[in-house]
C-alpha positions, 0 to 999 in steps of 0.5 A: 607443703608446710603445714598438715592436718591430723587427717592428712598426717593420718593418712601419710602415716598409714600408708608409710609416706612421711617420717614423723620427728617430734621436737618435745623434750624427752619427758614429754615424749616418754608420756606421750607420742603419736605411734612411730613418732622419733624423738629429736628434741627442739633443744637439742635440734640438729638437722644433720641427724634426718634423712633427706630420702623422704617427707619429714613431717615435724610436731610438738605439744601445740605447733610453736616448737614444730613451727620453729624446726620448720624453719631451721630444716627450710634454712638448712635446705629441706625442701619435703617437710612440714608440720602437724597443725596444732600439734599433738593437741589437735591430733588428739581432738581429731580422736587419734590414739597416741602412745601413752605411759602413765608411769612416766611424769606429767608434763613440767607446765602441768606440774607448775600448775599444780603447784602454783595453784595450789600455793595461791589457794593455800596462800587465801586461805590462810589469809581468810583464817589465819592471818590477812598475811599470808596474801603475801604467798599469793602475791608472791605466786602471781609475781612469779607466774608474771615475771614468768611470762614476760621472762619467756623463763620460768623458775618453778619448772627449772626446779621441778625438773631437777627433781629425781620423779622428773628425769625420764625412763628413756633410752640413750638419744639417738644419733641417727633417725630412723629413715 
């Protein structure tokens, strides 16, 4: 099995069958998470912390990061594992609840949007009713977003990350997972 529905996650879930690994970064599990879920970051991936005794079941924001664990637990020998479909975001749109804690920070992307978005407004606006310059703060926010996506890296989340609201109120990692 590699892949699983939201319903058929459920189901494992209900009736203790799977033990379910979330490879998001800390912050985005401290906001977020299926009930029962484990933390163990995909940036911080080591396979000798899960249990081989039972069905692993692996998930993330969208699929991506899930899909890339997959792939290291098959190279290491895992042979019972899989992955949620869609990731958080289809359990979600299955109308399954998840564990939220609204004091924790949003997610660094949505704060990138935030911010980017707003300078690219500013930026027109300013244009539009001060000076035809200030398009340049628009440019340079596009500019940015662009070498981003080509990069795979993306500087503004780099330095929002750092700042002091952004480290999470979580525990000390695990060594072990829970089996």
């Amino acid at each position: 099995m590699n892949h699983l529905t939201p319903n058929a996650l459920k189901q494992a879930l209900d009736h203790n069958k799977a033990l379910l690994v979330d490879v998001r970064e800390p912050g985005e599990f401290a906001r977020e998470h299926i009930a029962g879920a484990q933390s163990l970051p995909l940036s911080a991936f080591d396979v000798s912390h899960l249990p081989r005794d039972r069905t692993i079941v692996l998930c993330c924001q969208s699929g991506a990061r899930s899909t890339r664990a997959l792939a290291q637990l098959r190279t290491a020998g895992f042979n019972d594992v899989a992955h949620l479909d869609g990731g958080l975001n289809s359990w979600k749109a299955a109308r399954f609840t998840t564990s939220i804690d609204v004091t924790q920070p949003i997610s660094i992307m949505r704060q990138v949007q935030i911010v980017a978005g707003s300078m690219a407004l500013a930026g027109a606006l300013l244009a539009w009713l001060v000076s035809p310059w200030f398009i340049a703060l628009s440019g340079f926010v596009g500019a940015g977003l662009l070498l981003a996506g080509v990069t795979d890296t993306c500087m503004m989340a780099m330095l929002l990350s750092k700042l002091p609201y952004n480290q999470p109120k979580v525990a000390a990692p695990q060594t072990r997972l829970q089996a």
